[in-house]
N, CA and C atoms of all chains as a GROMACS GRO file, in nm:
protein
  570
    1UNK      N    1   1.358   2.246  -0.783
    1UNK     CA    2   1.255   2.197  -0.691
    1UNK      C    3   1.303   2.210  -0.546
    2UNK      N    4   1.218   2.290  -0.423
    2UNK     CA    5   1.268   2.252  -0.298
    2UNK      C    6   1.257   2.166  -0.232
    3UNK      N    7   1.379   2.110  -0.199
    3UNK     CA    8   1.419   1.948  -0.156
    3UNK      C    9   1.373   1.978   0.008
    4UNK      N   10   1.305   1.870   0.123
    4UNK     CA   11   1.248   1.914   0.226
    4UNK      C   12   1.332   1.779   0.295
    5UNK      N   13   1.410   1.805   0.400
    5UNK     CA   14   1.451   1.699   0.516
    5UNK      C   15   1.460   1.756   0.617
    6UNK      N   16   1.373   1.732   0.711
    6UNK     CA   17   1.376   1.781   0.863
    6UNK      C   18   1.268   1.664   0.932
    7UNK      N   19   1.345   1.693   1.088
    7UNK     CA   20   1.330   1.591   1.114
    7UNK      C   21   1.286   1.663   1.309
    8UNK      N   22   1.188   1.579   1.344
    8UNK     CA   23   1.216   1.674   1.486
    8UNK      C   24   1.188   1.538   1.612
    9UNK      N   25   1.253   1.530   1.692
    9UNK     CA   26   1.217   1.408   1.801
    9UNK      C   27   1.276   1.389   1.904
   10UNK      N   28   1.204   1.362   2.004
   10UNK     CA   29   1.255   1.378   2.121
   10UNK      C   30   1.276   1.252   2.210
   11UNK      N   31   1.380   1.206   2.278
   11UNK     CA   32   1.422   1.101   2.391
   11UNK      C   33   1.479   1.173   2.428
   12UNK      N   34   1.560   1.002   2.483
   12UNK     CA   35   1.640   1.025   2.582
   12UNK      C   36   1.822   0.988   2.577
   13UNK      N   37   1.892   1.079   2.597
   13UNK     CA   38   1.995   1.036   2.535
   13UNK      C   39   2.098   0.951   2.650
   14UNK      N   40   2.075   0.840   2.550
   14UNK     CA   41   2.144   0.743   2.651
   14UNK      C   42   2.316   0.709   2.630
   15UNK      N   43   2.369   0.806   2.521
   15UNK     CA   44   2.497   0.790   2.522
   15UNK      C   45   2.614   0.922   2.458
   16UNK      N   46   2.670   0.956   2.541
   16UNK     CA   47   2.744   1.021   2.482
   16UNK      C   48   2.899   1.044   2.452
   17UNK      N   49   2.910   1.037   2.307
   17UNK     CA   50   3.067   1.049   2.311
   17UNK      C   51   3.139   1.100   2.256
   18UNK      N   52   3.298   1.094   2.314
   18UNK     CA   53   3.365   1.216   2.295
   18UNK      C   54   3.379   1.332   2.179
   19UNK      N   55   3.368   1.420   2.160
   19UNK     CA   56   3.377   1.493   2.043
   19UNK      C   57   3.440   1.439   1.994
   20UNK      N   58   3.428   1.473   1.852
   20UNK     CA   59   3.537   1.475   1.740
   20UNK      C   60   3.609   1.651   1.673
   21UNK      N   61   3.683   1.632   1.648
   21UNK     CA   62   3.701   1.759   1.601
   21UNK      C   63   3.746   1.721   1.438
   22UNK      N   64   3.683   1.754   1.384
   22UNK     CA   65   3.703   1.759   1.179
   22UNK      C   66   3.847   1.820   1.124
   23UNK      N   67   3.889   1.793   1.037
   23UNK     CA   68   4.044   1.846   0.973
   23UNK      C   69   4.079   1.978   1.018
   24UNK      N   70   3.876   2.067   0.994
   24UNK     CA   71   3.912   2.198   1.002
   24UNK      C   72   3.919   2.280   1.160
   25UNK      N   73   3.894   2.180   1.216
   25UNK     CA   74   3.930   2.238   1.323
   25UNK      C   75   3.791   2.246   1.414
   26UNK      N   76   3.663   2.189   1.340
   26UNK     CA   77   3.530   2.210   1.412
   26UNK      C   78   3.480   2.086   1.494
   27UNK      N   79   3.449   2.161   1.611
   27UNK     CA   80   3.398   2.060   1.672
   27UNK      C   81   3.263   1.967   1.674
   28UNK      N   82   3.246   1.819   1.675
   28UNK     CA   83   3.102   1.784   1.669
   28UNK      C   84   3.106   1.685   1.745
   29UNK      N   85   2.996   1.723   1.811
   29UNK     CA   86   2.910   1.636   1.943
   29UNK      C   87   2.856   1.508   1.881
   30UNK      N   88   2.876   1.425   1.972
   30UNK     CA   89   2.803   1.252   1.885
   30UNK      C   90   2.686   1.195   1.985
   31UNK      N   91   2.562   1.174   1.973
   31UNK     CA   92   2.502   1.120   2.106
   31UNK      C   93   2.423   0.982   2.036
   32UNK      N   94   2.370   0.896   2.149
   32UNK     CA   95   2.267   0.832   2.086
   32UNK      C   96   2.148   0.859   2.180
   33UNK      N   97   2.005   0.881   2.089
   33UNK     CA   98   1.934   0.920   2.128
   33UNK      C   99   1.804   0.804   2.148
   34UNK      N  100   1.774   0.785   2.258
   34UNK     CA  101   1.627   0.654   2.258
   34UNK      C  102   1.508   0.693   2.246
   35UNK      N  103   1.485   0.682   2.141
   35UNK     CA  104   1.315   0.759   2.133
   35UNK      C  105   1.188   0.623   2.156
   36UNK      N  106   1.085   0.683   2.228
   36UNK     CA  107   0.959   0.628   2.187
   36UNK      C  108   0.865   0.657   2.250
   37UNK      N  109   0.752   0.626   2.161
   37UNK     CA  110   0.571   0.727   2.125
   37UNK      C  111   0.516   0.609   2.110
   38UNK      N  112   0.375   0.707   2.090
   38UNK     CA  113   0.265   0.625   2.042
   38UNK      C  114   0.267   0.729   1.899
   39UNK      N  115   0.232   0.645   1.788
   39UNK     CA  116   0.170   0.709   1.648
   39UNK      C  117   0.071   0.622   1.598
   40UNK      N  118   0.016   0.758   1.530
   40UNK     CA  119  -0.126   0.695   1.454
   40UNK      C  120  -0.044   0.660   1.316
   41UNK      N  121  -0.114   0.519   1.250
   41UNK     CA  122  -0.050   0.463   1.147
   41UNK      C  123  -0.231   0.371   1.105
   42UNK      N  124  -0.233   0.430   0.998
   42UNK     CA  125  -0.333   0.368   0.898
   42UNK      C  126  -0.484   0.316   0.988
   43UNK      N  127  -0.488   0.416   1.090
   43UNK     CA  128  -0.607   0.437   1.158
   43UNK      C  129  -0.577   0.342   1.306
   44UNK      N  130  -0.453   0.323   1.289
   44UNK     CA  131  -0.430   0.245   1.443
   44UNK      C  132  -0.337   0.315   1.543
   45UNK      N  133  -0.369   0.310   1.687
   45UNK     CA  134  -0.213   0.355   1.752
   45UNK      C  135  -0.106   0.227   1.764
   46UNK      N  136   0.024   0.314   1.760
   46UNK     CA  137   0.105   0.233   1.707
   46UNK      C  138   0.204   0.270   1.804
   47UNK      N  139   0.273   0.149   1.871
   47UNK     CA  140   0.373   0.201   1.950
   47UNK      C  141   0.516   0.188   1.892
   48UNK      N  142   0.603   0.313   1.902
   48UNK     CA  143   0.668   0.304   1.818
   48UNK      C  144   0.837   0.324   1.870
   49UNK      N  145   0.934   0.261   1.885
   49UNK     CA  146   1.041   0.279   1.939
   49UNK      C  147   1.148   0.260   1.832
   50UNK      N  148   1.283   0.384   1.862
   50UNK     CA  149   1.387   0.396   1.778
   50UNK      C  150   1.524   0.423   1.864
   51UNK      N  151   1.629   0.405   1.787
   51UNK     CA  152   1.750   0.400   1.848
   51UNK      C  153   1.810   0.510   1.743
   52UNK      N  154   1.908   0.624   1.751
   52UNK     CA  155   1.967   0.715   1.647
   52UNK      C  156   2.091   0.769   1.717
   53UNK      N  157   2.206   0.730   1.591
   53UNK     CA  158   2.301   0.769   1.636
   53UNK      C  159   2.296   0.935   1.585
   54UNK      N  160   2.336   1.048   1.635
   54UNK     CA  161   2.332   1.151   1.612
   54UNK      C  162   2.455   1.275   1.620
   55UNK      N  163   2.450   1.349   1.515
   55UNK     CA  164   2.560   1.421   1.551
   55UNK      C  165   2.544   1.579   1.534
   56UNK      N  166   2.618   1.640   1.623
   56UNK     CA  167   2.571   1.805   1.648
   56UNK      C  168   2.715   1.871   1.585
   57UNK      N  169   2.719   1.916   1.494
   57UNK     CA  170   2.816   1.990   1.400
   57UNK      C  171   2.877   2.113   1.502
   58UNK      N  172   2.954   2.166   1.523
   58UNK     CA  173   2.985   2.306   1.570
   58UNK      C  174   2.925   2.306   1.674
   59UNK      N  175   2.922   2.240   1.813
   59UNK     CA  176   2.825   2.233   1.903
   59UNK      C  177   2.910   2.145   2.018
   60UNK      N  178   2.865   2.169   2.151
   60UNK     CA  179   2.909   2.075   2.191
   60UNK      C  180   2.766   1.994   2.320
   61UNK      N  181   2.814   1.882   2.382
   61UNK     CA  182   2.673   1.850   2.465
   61UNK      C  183   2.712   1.801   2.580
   62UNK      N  184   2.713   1.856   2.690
   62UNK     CA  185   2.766   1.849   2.837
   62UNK      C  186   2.687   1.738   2.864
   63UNK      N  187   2.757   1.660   2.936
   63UNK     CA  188   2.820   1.524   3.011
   63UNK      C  189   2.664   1.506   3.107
   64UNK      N  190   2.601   1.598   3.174
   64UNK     CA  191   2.499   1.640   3.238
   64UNK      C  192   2.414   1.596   3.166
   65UNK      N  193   2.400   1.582   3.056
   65UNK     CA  194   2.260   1.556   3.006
   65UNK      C  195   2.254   1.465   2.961
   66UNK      N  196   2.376   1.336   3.015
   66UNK     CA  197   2.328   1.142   3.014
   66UNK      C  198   2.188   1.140   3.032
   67UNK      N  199   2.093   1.063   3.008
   67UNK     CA  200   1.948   1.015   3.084
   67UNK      C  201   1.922   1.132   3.054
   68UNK      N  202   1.883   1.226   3.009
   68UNK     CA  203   1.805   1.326   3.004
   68UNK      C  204   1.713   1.327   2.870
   69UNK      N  205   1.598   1.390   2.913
   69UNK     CA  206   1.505   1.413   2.829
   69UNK      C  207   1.550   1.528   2.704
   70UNK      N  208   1.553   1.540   2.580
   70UNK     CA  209   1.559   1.614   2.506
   70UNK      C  210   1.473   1.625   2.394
   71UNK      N  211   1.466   1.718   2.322
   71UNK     CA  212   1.381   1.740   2.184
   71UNK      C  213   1.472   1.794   2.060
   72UNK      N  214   1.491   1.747   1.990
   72UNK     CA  215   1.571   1.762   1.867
   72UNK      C  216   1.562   1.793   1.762
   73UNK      N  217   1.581   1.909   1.649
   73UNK     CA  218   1.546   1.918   1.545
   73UNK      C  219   1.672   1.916   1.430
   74UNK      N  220   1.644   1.880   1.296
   74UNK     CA  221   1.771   1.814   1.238
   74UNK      C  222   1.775   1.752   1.088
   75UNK      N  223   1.817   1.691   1.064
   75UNK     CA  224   1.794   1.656   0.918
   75UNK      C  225   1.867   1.508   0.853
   76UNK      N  226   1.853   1.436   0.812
   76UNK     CA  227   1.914   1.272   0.792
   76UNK      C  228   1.987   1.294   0.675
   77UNK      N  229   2.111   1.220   0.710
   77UNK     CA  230   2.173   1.179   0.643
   77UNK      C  231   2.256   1.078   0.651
   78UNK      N  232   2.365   0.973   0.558
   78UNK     CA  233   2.407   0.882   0.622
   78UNK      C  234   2.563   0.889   0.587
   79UNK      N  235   2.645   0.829   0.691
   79UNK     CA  236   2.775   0.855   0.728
   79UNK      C  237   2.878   0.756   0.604
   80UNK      N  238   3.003   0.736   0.600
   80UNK     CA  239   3.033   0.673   0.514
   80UNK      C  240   3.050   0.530   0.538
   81UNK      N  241   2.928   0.456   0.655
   81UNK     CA  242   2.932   0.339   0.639
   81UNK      C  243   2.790   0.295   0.540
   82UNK      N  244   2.720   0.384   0.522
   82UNK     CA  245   2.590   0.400   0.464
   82UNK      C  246   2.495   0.434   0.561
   83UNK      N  247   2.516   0.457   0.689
   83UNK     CA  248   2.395   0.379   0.803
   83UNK      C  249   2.360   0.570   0.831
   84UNK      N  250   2.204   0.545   0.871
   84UNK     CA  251   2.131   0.657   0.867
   84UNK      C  252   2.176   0.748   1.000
   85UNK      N  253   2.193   0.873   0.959
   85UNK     CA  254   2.252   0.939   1.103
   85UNK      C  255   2.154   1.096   1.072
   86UNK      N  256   2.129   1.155   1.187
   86UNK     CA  257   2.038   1.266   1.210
   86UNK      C  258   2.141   1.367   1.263
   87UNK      N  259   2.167   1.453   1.195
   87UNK     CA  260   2.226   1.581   1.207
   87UNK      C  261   2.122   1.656   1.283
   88UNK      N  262   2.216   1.705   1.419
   88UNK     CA  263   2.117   1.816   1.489
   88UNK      C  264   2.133   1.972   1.440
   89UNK      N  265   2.054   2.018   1.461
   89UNK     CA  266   2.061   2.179   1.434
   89UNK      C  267   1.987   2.200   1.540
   90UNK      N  268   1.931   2.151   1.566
   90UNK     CA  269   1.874   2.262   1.769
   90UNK      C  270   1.865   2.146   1.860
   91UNK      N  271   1.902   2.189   1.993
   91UNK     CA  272   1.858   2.047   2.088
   91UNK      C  273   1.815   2.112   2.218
   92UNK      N  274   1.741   2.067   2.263
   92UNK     CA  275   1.663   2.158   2.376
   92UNK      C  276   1.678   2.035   2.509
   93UNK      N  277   1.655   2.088   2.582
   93UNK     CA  278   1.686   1.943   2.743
   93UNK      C  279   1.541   2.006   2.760
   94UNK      N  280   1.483   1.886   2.791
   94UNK     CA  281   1.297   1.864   2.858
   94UNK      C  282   1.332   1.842   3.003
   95UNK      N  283   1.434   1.802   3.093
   95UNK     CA  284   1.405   1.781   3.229
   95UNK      C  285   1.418   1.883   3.313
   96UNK      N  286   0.512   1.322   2.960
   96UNK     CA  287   0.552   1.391   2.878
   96UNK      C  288   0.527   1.370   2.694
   97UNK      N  289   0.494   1.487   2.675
   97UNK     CA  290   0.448   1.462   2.490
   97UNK      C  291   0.609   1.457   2.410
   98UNK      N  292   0.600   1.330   2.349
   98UNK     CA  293   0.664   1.260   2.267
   98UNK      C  294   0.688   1.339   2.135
   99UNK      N  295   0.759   1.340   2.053
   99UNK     CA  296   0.791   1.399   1.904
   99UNK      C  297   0.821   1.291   1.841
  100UNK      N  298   0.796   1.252   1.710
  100UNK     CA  299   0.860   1.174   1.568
  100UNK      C  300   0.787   1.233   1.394
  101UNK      N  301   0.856   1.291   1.379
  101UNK     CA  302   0.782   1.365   1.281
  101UNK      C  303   0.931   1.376   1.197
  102UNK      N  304   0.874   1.324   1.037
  102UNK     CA  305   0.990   1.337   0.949
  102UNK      C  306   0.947   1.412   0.833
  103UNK      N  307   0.976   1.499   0.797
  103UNK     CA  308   0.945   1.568   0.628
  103UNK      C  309   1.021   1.563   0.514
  104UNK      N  310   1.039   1.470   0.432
  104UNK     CA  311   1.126   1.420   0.343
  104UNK      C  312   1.104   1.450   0.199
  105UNK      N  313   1.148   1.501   0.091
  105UNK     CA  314   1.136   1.477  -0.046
  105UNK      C  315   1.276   1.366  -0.134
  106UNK      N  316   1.194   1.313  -0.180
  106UNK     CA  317   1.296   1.217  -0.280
  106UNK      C  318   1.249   1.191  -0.373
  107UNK      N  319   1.299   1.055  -0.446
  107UNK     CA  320   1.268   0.994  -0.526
  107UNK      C  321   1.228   0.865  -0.547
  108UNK      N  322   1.157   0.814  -0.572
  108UNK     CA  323   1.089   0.669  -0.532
  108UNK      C  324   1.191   0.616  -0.650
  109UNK      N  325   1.323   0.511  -0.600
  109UNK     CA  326   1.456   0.453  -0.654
  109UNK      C  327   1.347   0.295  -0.694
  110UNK      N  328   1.222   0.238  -0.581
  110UNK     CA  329   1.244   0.123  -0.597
  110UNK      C  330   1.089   0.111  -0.527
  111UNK      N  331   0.994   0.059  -0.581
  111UNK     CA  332   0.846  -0.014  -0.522
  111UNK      C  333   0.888  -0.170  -0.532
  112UNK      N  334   0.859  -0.235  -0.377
  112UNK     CA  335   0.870  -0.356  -0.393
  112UNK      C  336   0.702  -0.402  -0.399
  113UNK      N  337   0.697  -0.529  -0.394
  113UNK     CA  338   0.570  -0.578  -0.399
  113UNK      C  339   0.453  -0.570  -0.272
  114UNK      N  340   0.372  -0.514  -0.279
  114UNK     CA  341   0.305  -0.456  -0.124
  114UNK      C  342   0.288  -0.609  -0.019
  115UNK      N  343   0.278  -0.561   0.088
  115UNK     CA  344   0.260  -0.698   0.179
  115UNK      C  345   0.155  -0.649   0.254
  116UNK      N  346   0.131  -0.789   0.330
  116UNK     CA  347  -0.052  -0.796   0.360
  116UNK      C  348   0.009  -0.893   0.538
  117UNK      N  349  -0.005  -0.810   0.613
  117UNK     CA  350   0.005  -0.813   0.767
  117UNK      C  351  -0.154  -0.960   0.772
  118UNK      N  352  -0.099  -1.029   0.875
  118UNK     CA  353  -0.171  -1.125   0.936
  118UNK      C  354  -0.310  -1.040   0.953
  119UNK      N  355  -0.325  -0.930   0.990
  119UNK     CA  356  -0.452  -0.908   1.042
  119UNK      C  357  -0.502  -0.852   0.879
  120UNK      N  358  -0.436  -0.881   0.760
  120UNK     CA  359  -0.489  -0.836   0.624
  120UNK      C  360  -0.485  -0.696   0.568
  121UNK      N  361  -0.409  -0.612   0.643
  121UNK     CA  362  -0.368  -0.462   0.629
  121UNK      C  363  -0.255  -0.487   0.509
  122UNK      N  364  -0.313  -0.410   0.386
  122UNK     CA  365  -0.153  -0.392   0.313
  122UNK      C  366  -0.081  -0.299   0.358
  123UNK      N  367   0.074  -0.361   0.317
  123UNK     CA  368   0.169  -0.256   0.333
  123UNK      C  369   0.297  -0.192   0.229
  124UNK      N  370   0.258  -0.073   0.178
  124UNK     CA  371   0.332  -0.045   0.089
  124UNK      C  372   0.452  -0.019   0.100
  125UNK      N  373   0.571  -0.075   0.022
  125UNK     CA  374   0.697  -0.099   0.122
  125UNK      C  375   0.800   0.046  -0.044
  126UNK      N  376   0.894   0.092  -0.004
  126UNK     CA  377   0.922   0.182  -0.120
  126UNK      C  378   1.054   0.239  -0.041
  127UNK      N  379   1.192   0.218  -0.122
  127UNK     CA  380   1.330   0.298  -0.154
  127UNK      C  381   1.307   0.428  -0.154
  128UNK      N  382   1.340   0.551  -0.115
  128UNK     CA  383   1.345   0.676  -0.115
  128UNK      C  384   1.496   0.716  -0.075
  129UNK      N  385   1.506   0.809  -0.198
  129UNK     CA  386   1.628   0.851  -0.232
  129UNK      C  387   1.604   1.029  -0.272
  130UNK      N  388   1.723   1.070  -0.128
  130UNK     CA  389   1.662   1.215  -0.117
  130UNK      C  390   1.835   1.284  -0.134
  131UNK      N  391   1.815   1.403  -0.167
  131UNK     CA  392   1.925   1.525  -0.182
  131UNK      C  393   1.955   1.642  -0.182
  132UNK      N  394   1.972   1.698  -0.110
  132UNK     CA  395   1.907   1.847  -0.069
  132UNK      C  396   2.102   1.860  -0.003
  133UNK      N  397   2.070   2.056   0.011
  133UNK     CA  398   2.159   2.105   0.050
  133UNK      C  399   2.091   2.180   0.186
  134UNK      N  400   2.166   2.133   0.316
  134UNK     CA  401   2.115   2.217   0.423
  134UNK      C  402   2.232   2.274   0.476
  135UNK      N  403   2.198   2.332   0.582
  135UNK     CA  404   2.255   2.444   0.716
  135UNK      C  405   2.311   2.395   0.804
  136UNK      N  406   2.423   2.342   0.834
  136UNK     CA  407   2.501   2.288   0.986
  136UNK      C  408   2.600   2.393   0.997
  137UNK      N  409   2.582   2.376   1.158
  137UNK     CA  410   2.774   2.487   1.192
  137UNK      C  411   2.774   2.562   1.059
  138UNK      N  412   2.659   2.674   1.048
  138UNK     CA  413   2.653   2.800   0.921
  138UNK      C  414   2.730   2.756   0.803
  139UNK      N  415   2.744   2.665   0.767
  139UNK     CA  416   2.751   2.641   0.628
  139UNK      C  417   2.690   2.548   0.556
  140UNK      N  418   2.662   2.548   0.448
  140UNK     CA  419   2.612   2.475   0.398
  140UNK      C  420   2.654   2.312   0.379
  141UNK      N  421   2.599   2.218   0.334
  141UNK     CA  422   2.628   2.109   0.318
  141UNK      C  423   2.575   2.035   0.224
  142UNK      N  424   2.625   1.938   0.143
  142UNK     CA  425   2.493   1.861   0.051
  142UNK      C  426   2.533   1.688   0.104
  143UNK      N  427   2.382   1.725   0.118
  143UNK     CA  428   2.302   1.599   0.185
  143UNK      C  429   2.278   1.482   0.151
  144UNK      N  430   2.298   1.349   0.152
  144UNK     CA  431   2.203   1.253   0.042
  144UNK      C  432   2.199   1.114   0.184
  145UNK      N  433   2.041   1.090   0.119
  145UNK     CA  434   2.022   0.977   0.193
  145UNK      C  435   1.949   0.842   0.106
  146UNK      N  436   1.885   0.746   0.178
  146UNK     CA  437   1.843   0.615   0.115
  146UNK      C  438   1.801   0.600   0.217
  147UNK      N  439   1.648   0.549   0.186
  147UNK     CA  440   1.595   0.534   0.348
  147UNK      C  441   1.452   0.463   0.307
  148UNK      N  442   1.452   0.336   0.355
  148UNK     CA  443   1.300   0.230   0.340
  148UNK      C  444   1.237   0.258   0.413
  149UNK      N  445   1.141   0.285   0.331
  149UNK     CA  446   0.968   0.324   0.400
  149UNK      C  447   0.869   0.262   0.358
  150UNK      N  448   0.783   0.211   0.450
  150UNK     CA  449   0.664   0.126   0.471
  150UNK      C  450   0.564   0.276   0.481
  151UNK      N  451   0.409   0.224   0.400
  151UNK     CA  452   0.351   0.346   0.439
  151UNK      C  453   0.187   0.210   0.428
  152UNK      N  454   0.160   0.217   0.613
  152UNK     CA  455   0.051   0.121   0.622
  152UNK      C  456  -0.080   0.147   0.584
  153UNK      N  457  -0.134   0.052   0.546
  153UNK     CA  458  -0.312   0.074   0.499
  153UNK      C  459  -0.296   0.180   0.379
  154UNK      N  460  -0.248   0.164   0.286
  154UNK     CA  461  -0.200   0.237   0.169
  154UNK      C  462  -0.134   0.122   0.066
  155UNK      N  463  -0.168   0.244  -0.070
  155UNK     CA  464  -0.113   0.184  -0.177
  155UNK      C  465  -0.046   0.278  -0.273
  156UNK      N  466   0.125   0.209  -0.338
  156UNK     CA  467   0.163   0.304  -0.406
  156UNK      C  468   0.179   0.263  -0.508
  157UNK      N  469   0.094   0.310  -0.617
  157UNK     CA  470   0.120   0.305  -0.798
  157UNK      C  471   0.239   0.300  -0.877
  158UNK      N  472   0.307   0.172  -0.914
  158UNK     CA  473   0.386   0.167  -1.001
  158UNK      C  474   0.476   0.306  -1.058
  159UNK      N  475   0.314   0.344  -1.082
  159UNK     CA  476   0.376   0.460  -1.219
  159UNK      C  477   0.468   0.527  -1.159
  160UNK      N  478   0.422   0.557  -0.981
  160UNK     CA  479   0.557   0.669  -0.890
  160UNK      C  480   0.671   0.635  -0.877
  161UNK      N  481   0.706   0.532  -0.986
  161UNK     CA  482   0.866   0.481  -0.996
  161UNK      C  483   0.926   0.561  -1.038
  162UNK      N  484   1.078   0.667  -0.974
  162UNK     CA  485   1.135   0.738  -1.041
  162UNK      C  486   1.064   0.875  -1.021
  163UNK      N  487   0.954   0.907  -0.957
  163UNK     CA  488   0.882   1.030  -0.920
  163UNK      C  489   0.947   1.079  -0.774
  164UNK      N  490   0.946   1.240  -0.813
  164UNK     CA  491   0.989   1.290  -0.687
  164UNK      C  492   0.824   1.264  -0.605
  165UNK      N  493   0.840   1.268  -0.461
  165UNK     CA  494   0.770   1.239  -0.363
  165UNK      C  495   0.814   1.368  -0.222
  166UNK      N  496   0.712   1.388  -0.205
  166UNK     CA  497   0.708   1.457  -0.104
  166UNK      C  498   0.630   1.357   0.054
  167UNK      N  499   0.701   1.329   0.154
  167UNK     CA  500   0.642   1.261   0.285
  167UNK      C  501   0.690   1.294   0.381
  168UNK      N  502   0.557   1.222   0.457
  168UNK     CA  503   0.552   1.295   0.616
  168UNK      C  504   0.545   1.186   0.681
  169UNK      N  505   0.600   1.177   0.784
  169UNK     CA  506   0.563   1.022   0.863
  169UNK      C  507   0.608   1.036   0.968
  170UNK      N  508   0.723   0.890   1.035
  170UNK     CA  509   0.784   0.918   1.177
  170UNK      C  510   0.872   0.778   1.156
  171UNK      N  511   0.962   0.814   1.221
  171UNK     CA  512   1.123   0.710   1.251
  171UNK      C  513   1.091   0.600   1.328
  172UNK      N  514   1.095   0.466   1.293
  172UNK     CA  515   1.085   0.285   1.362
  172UNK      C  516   1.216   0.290   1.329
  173UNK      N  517   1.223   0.106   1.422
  173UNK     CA  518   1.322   0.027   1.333
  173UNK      C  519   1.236  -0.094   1.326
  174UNK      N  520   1.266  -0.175   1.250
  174UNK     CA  521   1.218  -0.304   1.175
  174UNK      C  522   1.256  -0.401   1.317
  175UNK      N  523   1.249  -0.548   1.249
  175UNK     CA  524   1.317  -0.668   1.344
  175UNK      C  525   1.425  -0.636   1.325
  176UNK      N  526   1.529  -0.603   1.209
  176UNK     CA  527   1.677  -0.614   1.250
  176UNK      C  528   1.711  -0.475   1.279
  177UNK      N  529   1.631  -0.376   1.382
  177UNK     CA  530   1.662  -0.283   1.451
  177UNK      C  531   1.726  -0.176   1.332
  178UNK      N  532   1.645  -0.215   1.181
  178UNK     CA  533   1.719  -0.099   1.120
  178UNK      C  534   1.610   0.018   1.131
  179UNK      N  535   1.665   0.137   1.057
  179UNK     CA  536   1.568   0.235   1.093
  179UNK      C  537   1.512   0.277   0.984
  180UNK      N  538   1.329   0.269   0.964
  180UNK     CA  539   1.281   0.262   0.871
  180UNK      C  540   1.163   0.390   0.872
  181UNK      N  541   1.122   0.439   0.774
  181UNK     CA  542   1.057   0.550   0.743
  181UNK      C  543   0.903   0.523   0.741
  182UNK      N  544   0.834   0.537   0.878
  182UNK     CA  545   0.661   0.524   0.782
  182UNK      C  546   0.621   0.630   0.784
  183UNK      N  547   0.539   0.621   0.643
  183UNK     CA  548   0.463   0.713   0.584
  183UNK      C  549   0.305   0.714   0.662
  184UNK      N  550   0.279   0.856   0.660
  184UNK     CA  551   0.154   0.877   0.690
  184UNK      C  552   0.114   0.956   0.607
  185UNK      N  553   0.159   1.024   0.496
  185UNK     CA  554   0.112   1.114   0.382
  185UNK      C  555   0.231   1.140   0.304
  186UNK      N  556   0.174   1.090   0.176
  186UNK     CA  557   0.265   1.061   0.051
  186UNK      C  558   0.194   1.190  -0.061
  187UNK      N  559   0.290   1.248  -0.129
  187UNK     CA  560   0.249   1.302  -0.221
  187UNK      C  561   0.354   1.364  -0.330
  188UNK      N  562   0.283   1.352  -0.456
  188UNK     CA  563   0.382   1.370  -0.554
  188UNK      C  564   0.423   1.483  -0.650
  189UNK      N  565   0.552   1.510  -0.648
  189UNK     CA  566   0.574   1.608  -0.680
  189UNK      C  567   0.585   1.691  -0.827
  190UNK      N  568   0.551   1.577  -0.918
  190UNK     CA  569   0.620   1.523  -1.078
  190UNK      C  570   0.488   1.587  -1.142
   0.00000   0.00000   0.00000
């Protein structure tokens, strides 16, 4: 069966910190990202605000783009404390 | 500026709790989703797994989808204790 997780959303990233680099030697970017919209939910608008810690595999994310607007696409998964984390695979700057 | 929250998820419905009914009398179908897929980071592959509570408002979900793969679409909250929760805006099953 094809399994479907993607995920796409855009804030503002209000934190960023230092890489990590993995056993193998790869680097990954860590940000947290502040999102919030309006969504339609069961015929109502709904205002809707989130906090996501996030991480960019093989990537890195210049210092420049504190407070900046971005759009993100990516996929969930959760780290080994259990807690939900959004793997990026594309990140675009909106400002 | 136009906002993004858009999630596309397949799992497995692990857990239906008992639906709840909002002050203004809206039910809300509250449901465990338990997903596993293999994706694409830094060109290699990875396998994925998450657990992730989703509310899906002005809706109702049938018992029977206990243990049914599920296919959903929705967008990323967090609750009162700022966790981060999944609503559904279109549920459908895959079984």
């Amino acid at each position: 069966m094809h399994q479907e997780n993607e995920v796409k959303l855009t804030g503002l990233i209000s934190k960023i910190y230092p890489p990590m680099i993995t056993p193998a030697g790869v680097k990954v970017a860590r940000i947290v990202l502040e999102h919030s919209s309006e969504q339609m939910e069961g015929g109502a608008l709904r205002y809707v605000k989130c906090r996501i810690y996030c991480v960019y595999v093989a990537a890195e994310i210049n210092q420049e783009l504190l407070d900046h607007h971005v759009s993100v696409t990516g996929f969930l998964s959760v780290n080994t404390q259990k807690k939900l984390v959004l793997h990026i695979t594309n990140l675009k700057n909106l400002d």
